[in-house]
C-alpha positions in Angstrom: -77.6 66.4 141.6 -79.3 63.3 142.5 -76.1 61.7 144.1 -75.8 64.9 146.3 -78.9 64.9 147.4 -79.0 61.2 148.6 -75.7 62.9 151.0 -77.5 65.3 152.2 -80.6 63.1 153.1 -78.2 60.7 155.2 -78.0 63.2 157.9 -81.9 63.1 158.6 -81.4 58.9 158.5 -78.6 59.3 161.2 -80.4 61.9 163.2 -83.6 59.7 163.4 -81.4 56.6 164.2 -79.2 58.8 167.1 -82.3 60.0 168.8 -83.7 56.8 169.1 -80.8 55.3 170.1 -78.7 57.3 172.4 -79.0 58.5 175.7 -78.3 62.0 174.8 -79.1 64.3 172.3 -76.5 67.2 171.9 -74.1 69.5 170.1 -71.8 66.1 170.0 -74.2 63.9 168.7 -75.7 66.2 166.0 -71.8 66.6 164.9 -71.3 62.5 164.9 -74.7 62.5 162.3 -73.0 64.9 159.6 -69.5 63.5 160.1 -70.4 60.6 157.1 -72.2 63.4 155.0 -69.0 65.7 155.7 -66.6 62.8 154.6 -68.5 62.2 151.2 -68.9 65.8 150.1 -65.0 66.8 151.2 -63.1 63.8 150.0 -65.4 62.0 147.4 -66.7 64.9 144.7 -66.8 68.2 143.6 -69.6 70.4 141.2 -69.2 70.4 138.2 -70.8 74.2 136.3 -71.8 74.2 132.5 -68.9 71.5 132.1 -66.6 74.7 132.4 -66.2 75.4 136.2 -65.7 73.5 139.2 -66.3 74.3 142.8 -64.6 72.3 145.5 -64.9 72.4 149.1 -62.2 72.1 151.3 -63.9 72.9 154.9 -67.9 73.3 155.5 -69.5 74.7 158.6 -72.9 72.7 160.5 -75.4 75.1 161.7 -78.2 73.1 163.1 -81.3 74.6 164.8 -85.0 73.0 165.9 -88.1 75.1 166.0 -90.0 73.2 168.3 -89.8 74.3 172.4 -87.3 72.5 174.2 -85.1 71.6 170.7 -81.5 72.0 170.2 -80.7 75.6 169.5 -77.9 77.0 167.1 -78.2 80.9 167.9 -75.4 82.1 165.3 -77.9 80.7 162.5 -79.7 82.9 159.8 -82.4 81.6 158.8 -84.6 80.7 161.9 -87.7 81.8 163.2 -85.9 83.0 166.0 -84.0 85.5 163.7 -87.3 86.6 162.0 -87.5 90.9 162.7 -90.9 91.6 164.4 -90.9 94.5 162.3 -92.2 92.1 159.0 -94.7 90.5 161.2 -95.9 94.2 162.3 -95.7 95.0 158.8 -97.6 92.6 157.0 -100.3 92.5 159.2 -101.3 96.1 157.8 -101.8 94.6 154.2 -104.3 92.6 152.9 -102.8 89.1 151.7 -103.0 90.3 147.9 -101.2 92.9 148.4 -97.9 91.4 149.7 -95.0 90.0 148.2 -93.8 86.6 148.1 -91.6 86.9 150.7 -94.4 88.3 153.1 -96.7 85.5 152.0 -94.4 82.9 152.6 -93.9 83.9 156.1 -97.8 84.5 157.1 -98.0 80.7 155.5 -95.3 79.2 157.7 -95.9 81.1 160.6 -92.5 82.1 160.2 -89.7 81.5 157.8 -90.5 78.6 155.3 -88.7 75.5 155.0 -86.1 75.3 152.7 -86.0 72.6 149.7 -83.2 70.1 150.7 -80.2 70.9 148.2 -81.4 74.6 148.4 -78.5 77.3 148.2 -78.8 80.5 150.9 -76.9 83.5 150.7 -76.8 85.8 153.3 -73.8 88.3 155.0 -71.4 85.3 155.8 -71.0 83.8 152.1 -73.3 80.8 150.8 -75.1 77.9 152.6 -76.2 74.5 151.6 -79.3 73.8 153.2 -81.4 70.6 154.2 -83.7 71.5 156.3 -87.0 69.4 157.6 -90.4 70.9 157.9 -91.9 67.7 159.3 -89.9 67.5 162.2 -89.1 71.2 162.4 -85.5 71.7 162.3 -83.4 73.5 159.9 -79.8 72.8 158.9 -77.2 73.6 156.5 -73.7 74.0 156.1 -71.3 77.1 155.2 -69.1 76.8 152.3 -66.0 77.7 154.9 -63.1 77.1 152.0 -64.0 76.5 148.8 -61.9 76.6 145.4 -63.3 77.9 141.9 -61.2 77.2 138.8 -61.5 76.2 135.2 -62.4 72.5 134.7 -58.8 72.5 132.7 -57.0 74.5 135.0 -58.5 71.7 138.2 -55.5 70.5 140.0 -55.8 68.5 143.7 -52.3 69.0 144.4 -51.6 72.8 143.1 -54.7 74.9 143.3 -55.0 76.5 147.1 -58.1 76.9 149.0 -59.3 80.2 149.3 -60.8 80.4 153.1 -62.6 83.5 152.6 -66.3 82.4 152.5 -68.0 85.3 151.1 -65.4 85.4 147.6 -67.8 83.0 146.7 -70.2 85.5 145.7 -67.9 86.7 142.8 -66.7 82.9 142.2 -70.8 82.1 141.5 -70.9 85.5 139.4 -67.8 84.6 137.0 -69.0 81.1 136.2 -72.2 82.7 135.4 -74.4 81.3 138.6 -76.0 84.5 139.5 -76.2 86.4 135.9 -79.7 87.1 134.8 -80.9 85.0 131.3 -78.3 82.2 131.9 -80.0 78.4 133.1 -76.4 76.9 134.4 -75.8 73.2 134.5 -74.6 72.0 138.1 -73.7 68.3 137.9 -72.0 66.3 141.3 -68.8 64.7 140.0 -68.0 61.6 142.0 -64.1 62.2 142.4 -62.1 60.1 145.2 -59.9 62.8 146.3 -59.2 61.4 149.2 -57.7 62.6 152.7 -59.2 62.8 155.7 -61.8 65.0 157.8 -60.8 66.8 160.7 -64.0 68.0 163.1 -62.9 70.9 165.5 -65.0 73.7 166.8 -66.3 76.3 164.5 -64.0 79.1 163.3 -64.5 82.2 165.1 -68.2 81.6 166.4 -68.6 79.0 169.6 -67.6 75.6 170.8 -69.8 73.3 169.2 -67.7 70.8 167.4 -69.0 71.5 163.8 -66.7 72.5 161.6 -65.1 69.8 159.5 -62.4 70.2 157.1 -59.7 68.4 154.9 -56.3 67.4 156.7 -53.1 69.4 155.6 -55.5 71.8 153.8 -53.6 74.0 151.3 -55.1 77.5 151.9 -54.4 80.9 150.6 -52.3 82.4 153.5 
């Protein structure tokens, strides 16, 4: 997972470069910083699970989103502080600390939602997010598995296996290769694969303008 995280890591090295380069900092130039990171994870790899499954991405959604005032904001984004229900601040403040759960501790911590750990996988009403999100300079950001394609590592074809495009099948996807089955430790390796092709970046499906979606040309899809 090493390799994937170093991808994932590159869009915090072009973000710091952009802002202190460019004359503005916007929905385009946050889109220019993951195009590289996009490129890698659509045309260069795949995961390989337990040596038996592998999940390939064929489009992937930014959602980017800074804490601080005045900061870019993505609205359509789970997990921000902005989304955080007053109704678990109002609750936990009726509890003493020992009392609370994880959950509730981590927020009176944070002052909010915590930080994720970069390479971190969300799951929420939409399907499954990648996160890499920065405590230190207060933005979060991840990226929707948009179309994806689960199949046996011998059934694994670039040219004949479609794309399914509905996100949230991933759920069951994870389930049959055993990712979210209780007393099972799965191996997840990132296979460095040249699959080549070329990213397309157009405006988010279904959400807004900003130019963040970006996705495989002539992507075979499940119609």
């Amino acid at each position: 997972m090493e390799n994937f995280i170093k991808i994932l890591k590159e869009f915090d090295n072009n973000r710091k470069e952009s802002i202190n380069t460019e004359t503005v900092w916007d929905e385009v130039a946050v889109g220019k910083c993951f195009l590289p990171c996009a490129e890698e994870i659509l045309c260069n790899g795949y995961f390989l699970i337990d040596n038996e499954f592998i999940l390939d991405f064929g489009s992937i959604e930014l959602y980017y989103h800074e804490e601080y005032d005045g900061g870019l904001k993505d609205h359509k984004m789970y997990h921000t502080n902005e989304k955080l229900p007053k109704s678990y601040l109002n609750k936990i403040k009726k509890y003493p600390y020992g009392q609370l759960t994880l959950f509730y501790r981590s927020i009176i911590e944070n002052n909010g939602y915590p930080y994720f750990k970069i390479g971190s996988v969300n799951l929420h009403q939409s399907g499954v997010d990648v996160t890499f999100e920065n405590k230190e300079k207060q933005y979060r950001a991840s990226f929707l598995i948009r179309s994806y394609r689960m199949t046996k590592k011998e059934d694994f074809n670039n040219d004949n296996v479609l794309y399914d495009p509905c996100s949230s099948h991933l759920y069951d996807d994870m389930n049959n290769a055993g990712l979210l089955s209780l007393g099972k430790r799965s191996t997840i390796e990132w296979i460095k694969y040249p699959k080549g092709g070329k990213v397309i970046q157009c405006p988010r499906r279904n959400l807004d303008e900003k130019p963040w979606q970006f996705m495989l040309e002539n992507l075979k899809e499940i119609k």
